[in-house]
C-alpha positions as CSV (number, residue, x, y, z in Angstrom):
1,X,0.0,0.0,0.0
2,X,0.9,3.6,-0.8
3,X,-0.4,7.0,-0.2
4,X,0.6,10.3,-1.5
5,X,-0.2,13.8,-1.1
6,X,0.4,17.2,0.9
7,X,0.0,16.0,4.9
8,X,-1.2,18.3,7.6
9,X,-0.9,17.6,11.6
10,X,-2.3,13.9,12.6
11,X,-5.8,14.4,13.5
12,X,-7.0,12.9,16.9
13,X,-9.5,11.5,18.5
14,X,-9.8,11.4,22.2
15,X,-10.5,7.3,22.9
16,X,-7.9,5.3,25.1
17,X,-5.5,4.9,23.3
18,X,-6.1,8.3,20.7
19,X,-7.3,7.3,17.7
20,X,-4.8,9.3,15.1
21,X,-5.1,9.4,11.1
22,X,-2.9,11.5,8.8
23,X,-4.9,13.9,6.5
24,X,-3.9,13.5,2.5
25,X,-4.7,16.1,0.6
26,X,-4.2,15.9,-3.5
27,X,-3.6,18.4,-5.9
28,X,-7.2,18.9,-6.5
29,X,-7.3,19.7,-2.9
30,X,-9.2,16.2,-1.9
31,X,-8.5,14.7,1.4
32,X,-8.0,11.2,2.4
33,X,-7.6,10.4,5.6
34,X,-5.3,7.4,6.6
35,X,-5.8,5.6,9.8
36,X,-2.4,5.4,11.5
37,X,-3.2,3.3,14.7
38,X,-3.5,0.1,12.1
39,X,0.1,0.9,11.3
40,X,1.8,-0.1,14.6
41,X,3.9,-2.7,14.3
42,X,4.3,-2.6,10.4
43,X,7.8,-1.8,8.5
44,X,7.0,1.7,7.1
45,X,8.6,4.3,4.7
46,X,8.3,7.6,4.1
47,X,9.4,9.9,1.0
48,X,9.6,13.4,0.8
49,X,9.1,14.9,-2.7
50,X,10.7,17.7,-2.4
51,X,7.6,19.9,-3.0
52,X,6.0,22.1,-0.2
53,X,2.8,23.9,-0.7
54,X,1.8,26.6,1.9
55,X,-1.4,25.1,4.3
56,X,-2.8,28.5,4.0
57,X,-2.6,30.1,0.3
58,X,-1.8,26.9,-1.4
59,X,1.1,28.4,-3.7
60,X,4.8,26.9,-3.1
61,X,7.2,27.8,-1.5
62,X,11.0,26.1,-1.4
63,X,10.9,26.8,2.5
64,X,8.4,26.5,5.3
65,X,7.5,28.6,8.2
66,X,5.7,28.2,11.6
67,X,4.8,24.4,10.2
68,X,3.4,25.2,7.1
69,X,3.2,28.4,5.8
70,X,5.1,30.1,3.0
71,X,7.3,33.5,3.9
72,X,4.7,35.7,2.9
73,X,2.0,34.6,4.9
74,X,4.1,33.7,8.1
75,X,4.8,38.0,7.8
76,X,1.6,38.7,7.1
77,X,-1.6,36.5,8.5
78,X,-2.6,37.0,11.8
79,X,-2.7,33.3,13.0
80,X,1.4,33.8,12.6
81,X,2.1,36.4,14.5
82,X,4.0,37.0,17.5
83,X,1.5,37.6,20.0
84,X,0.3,33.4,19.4
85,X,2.7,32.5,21.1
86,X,3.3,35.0,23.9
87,X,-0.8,35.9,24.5
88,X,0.6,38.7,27.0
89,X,1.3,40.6,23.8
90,X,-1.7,40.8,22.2
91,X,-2.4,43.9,20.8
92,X,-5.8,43.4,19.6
93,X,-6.9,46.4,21.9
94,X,-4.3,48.8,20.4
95,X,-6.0,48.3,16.7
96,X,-2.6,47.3,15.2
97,X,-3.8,43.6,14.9
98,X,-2.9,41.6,11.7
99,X,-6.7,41.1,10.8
100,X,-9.3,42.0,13.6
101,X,-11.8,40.0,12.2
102,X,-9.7,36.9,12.4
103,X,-8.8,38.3,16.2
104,X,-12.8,38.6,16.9
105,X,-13.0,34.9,16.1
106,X,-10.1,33.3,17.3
107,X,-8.8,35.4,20.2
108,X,-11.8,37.4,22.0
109,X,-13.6,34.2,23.2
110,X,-13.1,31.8,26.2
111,X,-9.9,30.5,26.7
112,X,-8.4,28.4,29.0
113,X,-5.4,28.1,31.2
114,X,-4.0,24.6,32.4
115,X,-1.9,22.2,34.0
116,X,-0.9,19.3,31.9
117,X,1.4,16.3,32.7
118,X,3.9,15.7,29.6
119,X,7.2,15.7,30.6
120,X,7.2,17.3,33.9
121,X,4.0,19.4,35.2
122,X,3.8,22.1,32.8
123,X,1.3,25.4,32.2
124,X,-0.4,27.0,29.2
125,X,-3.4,27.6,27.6
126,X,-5.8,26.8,24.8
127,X,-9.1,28.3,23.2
128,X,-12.2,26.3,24.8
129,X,-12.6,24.8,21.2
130,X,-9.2,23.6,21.1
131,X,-9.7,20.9,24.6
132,X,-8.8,18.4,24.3
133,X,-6.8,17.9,21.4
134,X,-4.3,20.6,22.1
135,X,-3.5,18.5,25.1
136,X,-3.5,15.0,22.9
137,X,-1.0,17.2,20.6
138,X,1.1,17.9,23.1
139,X,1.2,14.6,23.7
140,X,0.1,15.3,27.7
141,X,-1.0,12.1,30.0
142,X,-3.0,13.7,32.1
143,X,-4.4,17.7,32.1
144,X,-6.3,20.0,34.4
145,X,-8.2,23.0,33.3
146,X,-7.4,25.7,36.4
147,X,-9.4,29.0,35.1
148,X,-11.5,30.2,32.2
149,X,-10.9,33.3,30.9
150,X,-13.2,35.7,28.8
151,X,-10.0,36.3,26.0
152,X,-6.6,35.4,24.7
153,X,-5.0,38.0,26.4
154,X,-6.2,37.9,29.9
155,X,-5.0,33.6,29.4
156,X,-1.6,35.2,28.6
157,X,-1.3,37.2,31.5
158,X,-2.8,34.5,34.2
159,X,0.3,31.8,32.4
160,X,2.7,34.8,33.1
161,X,2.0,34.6,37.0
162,X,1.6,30.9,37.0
163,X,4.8,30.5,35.3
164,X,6.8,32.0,38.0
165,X,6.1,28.4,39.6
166,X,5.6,26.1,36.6
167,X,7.0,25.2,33.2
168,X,5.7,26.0,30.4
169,X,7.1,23.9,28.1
170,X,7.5,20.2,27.8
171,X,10.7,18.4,27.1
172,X,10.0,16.5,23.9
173,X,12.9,13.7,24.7
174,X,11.5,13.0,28.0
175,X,7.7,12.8,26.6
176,X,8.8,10.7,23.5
177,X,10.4,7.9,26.0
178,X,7.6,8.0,28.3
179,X,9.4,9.7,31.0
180,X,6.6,11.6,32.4
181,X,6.9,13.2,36.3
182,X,4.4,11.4,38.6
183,X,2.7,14.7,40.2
184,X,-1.0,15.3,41.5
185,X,-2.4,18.2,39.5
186,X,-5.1,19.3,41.8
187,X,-2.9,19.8,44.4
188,X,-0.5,21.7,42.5
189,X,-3.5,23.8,41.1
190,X,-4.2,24.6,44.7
191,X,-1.1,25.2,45.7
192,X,-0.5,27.6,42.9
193,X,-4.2,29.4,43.8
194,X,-2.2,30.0,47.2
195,X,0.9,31.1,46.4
196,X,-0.4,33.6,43.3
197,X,-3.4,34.8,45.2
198,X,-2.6,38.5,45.7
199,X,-1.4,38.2,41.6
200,X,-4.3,36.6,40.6
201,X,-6.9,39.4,42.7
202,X,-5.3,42.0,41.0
203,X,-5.6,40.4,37.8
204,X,-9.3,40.2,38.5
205,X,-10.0,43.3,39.3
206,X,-8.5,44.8,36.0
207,X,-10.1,42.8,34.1
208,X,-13.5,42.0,36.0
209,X,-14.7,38.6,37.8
210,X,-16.9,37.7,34.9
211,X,-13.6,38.0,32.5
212,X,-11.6,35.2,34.8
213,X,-13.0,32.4,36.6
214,X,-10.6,30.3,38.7
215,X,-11.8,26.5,38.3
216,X,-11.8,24.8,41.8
217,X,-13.8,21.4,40.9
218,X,-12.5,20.4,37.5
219,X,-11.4,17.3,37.6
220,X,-7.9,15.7,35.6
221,X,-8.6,14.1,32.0
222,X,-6.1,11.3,32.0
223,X,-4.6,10.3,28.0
224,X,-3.4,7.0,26.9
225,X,-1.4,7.0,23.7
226,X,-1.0,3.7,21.1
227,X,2.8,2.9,22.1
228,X,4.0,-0.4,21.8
229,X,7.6,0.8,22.6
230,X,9.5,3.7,24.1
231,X,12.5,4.2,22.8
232,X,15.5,4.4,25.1
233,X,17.3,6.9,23.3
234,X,15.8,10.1,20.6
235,X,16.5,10.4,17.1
236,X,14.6,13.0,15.0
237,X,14.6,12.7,11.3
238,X,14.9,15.7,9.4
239,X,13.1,15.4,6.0
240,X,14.7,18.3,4.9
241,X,18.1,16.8,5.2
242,X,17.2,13.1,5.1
243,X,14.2,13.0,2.5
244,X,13.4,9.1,2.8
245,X,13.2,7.0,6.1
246,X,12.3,3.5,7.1
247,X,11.5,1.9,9.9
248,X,9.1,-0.2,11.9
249,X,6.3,1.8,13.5
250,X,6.5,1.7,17.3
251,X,3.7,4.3,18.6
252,X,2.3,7.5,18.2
253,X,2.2,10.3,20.5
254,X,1.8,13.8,20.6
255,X,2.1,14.7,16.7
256,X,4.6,12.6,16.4
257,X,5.7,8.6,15.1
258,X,7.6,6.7,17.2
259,X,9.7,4.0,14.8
260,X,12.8,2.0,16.0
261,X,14.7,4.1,14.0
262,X,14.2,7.5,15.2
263,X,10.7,9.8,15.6
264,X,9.5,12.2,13.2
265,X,7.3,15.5,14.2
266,X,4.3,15.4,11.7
267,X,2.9,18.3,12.5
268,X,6.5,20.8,11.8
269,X,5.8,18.7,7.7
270,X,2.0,20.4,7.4
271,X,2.1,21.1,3.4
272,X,5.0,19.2,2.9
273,X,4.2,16.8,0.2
274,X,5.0,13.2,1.0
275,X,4.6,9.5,0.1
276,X,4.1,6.5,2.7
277,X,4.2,3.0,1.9
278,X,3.7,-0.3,3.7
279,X,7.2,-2.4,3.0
């Protein structure tokens, strides 16, 4: 069997283990979508063409940016800008943002801020539309949501507090060979509820209760992932420098494939057109 096309991020599906599949897209812009779990186990390869078409104007481009995007959109769209992925600078308010619209729709509505277990315990946030596969792309085990706020900006500015006592990022290595800290998220919600509390008031009361709502009685989602193997050691492949690879298909997790020959981050190759064959 073999499939070809331009790929975008694996698409999940929160059942234990996620259910992942690999969208396809063709030049006529038709998608196929090919279920990946039934690939564990198998001896896989996977070609690079060469050719990379931008996931949001379509037009190539030798070079991708910000997983996907040809130069002139990463400068100009608004989804690429700065402020995605430090929220604390949005300058939606201002009226200097990229496209306001896009901002209305994808920035002024509820957001979330959480805890999530990938690595170690780790902070950051995610539009309410976005739970729970931002979590499942992360490739978290287990994830807490700790407030609701009523925009992007005000999520920014809570993760800035909470980050003076958490992580916000996840080390990749450790999550890829299932080295994940054994911590209890609620209590380190509450601890961090006490130890931000004066922080967290003030933050309230510039932007109003009814913009941020601390979240007391959530409970933790826990994720399983379909890993037959962790590997004991990380190799990435670069497509870019090494445009075929083989090996046996181990597990997924987070956006990426697990082989016995390295692990490969599907979601950096959005647009990049590929082919994938069962050996």
């Amino acid at each position: 069997m073999q499939i070809s096309g331009y790929i975008r991020k694996l698409k999940t599906t929160l059942q234990q283990p996620v259910d992942y599949q690999l969208p396809f897209y063709n030049q006529q812009g038709e998608l196929t979508l090919l279920p990946v779990n039934d690939l564990i186990g198998k001896q896989l390869q996977i070609s690079f063409a060469g050719k990379i078409q931008c996931v949001a104007c379509g037009r190539e481009t030798k070079k991708s940016f910000a997983q996907g995007y040809c130069y002139p959109c990463f400068a100009g769209l608004p989804e690429c800008d700065s402020c995605i992925m430090s929220p604390e600078k949005c300058h939606f308010r201002d009226g200097t943002c990229r496209d306001a619209e896009w901002g209305k729709q994808h920035c002024m509505i509820d957001h979330y801020v959480y805890l999530a277990r990938s690595s170690g315990v780790k902070v950051g946030i995610t539009r309410g539309t976005q739970i729970p596969t931002r979590w499942m792309d992360q490739g978290a085990v287990e994830a807490l949501p700790v407030a609701r706020v009523s925009e992007r900006y005000y999520s920014g500015l809570l993760e800035v507090i909470f980050k003076q006592h958490v992580s916000d990022r996840t080390s990749w290595q450790k999550m890829l060979k299932g080295e994940v800290v054994d911590a209890d998220l609620t209590a380190v919600r509450d601890s961090l509820f006490r130890q931000c509390e004066a922080e967290i008031q003030q933050l309230q009361d510039d932007c109003s209760e009814e913009s941020m709502r601390l979240l007391s009685d959530e409970k933790p989602l826990t994720i399983q992932y379909p890993v037959d193997t962790y590997p004991s050691k990380v190799k990435s492949f670069n497509l870019d420098k090494q445009p075929l690879l083989e090996g046996q298909l181990m597990g997924i997790k987070g956006q990426y494939l697990i082989f016995d020959t390295g692990v490969i981050n599907m979601r950096k190759y959005s647009g990049y057109q590929i082919s994938l064959s069962i050996l």
